[in-house]
N, C-alpha and C positions, 0 to 999 in steps of 0.2 A: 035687359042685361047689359052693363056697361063693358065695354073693350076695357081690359087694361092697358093701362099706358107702357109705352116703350122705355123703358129705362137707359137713362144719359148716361155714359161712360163718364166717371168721374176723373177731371182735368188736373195730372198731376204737374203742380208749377216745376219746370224749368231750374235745375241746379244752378249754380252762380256761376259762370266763370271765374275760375280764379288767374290774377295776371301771372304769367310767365307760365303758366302750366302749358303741356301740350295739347293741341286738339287733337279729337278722335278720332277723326279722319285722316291724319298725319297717317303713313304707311313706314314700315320698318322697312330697315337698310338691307336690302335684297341685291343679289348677283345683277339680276336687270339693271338694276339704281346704278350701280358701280360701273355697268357697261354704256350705262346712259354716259356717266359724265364721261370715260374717258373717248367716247363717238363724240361729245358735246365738244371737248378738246382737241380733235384727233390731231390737227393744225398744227398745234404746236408742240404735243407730244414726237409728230413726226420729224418735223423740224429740226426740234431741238434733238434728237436722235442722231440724224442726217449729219448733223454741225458737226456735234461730239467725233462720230464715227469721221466723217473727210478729216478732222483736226487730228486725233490716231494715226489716220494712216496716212496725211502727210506729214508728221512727224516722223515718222517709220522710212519712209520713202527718203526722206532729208536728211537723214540720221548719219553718222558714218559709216564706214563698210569695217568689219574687224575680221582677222583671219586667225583661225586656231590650231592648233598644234598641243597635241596629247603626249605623252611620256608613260611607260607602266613597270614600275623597279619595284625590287621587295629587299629586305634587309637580308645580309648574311650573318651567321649565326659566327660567335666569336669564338676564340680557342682560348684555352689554355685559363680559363678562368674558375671553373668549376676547380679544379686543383689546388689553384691560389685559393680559394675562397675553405676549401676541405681543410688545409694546411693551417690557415688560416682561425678557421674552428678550432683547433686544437689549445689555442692559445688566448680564448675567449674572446674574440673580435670577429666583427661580423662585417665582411665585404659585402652582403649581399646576396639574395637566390640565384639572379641572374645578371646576364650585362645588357646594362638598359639601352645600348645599342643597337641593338635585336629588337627592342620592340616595337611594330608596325606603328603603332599610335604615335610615337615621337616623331617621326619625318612629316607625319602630317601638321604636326604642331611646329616642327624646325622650320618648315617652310613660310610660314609666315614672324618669324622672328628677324628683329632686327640686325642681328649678330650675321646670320647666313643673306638676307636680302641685300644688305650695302655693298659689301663685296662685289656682288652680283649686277647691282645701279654705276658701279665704279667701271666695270669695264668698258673695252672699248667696244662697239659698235660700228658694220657696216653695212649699208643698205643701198638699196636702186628707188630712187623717189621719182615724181614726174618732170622734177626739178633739177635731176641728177642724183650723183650719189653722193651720199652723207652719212660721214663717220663721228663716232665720238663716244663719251658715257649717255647716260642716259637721261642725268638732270639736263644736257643737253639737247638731245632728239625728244622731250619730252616738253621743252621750252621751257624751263623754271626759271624765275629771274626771281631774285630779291638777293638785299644787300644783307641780309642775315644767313650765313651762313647752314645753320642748323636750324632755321626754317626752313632754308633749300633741300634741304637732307630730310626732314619731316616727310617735305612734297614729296620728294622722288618716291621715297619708299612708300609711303600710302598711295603714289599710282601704281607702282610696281604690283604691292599686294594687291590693289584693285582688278590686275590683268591676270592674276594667278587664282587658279579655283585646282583643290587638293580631294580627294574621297580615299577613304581606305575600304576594301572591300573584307570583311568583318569574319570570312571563310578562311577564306588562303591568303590575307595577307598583302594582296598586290595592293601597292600606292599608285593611284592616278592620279598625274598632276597635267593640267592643262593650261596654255595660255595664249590670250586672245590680245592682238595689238591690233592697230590700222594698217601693219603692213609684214606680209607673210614672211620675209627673210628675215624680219624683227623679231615676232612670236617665235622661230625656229632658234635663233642664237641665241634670246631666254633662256628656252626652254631646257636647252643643252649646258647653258652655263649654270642655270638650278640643278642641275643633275651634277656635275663635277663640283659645285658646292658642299652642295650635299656630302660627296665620297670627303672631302677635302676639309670638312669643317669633324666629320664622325671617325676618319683617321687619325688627324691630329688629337681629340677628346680620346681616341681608345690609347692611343700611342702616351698621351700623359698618364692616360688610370697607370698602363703598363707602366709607366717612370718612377708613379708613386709606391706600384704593387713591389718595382725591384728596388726603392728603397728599403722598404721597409722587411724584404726578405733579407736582405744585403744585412739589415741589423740585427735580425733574428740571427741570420748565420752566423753571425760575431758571437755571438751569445753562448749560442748553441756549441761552437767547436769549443768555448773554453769550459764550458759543461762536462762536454764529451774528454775532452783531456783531463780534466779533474777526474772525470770517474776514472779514467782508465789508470791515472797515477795510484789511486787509491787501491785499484787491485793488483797491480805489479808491486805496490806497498805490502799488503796482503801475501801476494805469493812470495815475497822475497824472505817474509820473517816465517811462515808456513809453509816450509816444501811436503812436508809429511801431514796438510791437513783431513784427507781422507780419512784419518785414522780416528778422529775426533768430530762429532754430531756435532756439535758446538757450530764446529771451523767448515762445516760440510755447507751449515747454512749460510754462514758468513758468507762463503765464497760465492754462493747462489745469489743471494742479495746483491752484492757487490758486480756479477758478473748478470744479474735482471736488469741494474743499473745501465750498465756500460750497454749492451744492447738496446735498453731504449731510448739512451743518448744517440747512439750511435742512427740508427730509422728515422727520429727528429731529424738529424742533422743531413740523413741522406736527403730525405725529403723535403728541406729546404734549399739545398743546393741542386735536385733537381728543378723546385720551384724556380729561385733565381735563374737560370737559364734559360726555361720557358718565361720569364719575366722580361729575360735580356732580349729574348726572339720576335717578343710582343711589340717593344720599344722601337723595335725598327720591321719593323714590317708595316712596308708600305702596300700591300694585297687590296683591291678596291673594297670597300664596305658594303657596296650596294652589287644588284645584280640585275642587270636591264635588260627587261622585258621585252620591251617593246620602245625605239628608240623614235626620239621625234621627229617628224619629216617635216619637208615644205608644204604646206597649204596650198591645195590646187585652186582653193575657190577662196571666195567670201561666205560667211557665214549667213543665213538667211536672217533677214530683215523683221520676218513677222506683221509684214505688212497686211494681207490678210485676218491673222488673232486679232490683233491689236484692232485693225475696223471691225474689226464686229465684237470684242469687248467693248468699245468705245459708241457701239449701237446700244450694244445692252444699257450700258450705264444711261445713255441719254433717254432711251424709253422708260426705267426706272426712276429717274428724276424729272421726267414731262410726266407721270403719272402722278406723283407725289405733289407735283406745282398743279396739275390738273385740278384732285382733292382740295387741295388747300384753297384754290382759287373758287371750288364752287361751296368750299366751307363758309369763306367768307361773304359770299355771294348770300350764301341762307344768312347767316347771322345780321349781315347790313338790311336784309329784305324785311327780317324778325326787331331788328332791333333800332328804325329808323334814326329815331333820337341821337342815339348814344354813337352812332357812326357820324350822324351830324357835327356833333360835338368835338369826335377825336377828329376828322377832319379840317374844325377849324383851329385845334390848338396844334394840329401837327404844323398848319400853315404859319399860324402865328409862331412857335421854335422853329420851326424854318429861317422868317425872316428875322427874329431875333440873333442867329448864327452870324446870319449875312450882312445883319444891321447892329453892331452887335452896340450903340449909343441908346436904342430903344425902351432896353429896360431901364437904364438911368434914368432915361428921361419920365416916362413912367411913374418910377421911383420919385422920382422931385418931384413931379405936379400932383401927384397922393397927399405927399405931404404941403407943400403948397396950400391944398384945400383944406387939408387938417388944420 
């Protein structure tokens, strides 16, 4: 009896490699992989962290010192306006719901306007320096020079707004206004002169609407009394030729009419001569607009530095960016290791634009001797 024979595993050929494909053994981008390079990097990820952060916080450290000073005022509510405004109505003109000086939201907008800030750049100023003391406006303690006037005037007020920070607190009203200079007797006479601004710029604005509201009552009233006289002529007209009109339906209503008349002349006319009055009271009253809360004081300290935050935001950003140049460094690393050639290649032409920049007679010459041979 013969053995059978062992049978050969049949040898299947070998698939092709195809160029540029990945090999099988290649392993996918895993947590490890990503902790490999940045342990591969650590060097410089630290480093450059390290740099970042000391550059922070000697920046912070170098910086100037600024003192701040707070203010907390809320608007007063006006008088005498809802009246005008009712009266007003009557005659199909519209003043308005209320008086926009009342509204919290405008101070925080007036304050950075150029109308209320220059006044405020204009005055004088006195302070204690290390140099002594030094008075003046403020395009001056602020150093602005140029020969253009209204460039100068631009500067001031854009450092001025730069040193002013305003919030309105959206409940009750109150306005905080803060302001930081380099020197604490500075921020405090600011702060104080933004605050008499303020009353000084929203007295005079209410004090005009009041000028406008007593003109134009001052007209009505003209109007109005010779209304009121006409009607009343016409009923003494009436009673004079009618002493007996009782006695006639007719003349009963006539005189009704005539005397519904005179009456409602007469409440118009009251009521715009008491308007005018409260018009005339408005115009001069000087009562302040604002109400202070909480008044600014001197600044005991300097304001902190942040010298701390800022190093170790300034860590952060550098570990963030040493990781990122990490990747990139060992992206390039696989691809020049994958792709010998063609890094050979960009290597020699990044040399050769290099010395084209430096040489820059090269390419002409180049250029000629192509053609030369052509």
């Amino acid at each position: 009896m013969t053995s059978p024979r062992a049978t050969q595993p049949l040898s299947v050929p070998a698939a092709p490699q195809i160029a540029g494909a990945p090999e099988e053994n290649e392993k996918d981008i895993s947590a490890v992989s990503l902790m490999n390079v940045l342990l591969r990097h650590r060097v410089m990820i630290v480093t450059l962290a390290l740099a970042i952060g000391a550059y922070a916080g000697a920046r912070s450290v170098t910086s100037s010192r600024y003192y701040t000073t707070e203010a907390k005022f809320m608007p007063r509510g006006a008088r005498g306006q809802g009246q005008l405004g009712g009266i007003a109505a009557q005659f199909g003109i519209n003043l308005g719901s209320g008086d926009p000086s009342s509204n919290p939201q405008l101070y925080t907008d007036l304050l950075e306007t150029r109308s209320l800030l220059w006044p405020v750049a204009e005055k004088t100023y006195r302070m204690r320096t290390d140099t002594g003391v030094v008075s003046g406006d403020l395009e001056k303690i602020f150093n602005i020079r140029d020969p253009r006037p209204a460039v100068r005037k631009a500067k001031v007020i854009s450092a001025l707004k730069g040193a002013i920070r305003s919030t309105l607190a959206a409940k009750t009203g109150v306005i905080s206004v803060s302001v930081a200079t380099a020197n604490p007797e500075l921020s405090l006479q600011i702060a104080q002169n933004l605050l008499d601004q303020v009353n000084i710029y929203n007295l005079s604005q209410r004090q005009n609407l009041a000028s406008l509201d007593r003109a134009f009552v001052e007209r009505q009233l003209g109007e109005k009394r010779a209304e009121l006289r006409q009607a009343e002529s016409e009923l003494e007209s009436f009673l004079e030729g009618n002493r007996q009109y009782r006695y006639s339906p007719q003349l009963v209503l006539e005189y009704g009419r005539l005397q519904r008349q005179v009456d409602m002349r007469n409440q118009i006319y009251s009521s715009l001569l008491s308007a005018y009055e409260t018009a005339r009271i408005e115009e001069v009253r000087d009562l302040p607009v604002i109400t202070v809360i909480e008044a600014p004081e001197l600044p005991i300290g300097p304001d902190s530095r942040g010298g701390v935050r800022k190093t170790a935001i300034g860590i952060l950003i550098g570990l963030v960016l040493g990781s990122l140049l990490a990747f990139g460094r060992d992206r390039m690393a696989r691809g020049s290791a994958s792709q010998s050639d063609e890094f050979v290649e960009f290597a020699a032409l990044r040399h050769e634009a290099m010395g084209d920049l430096t040489h820059p007679w090269r390419p002409l010459a180049r250029a000629f001797g192509s053609r030369r041979k052509a």
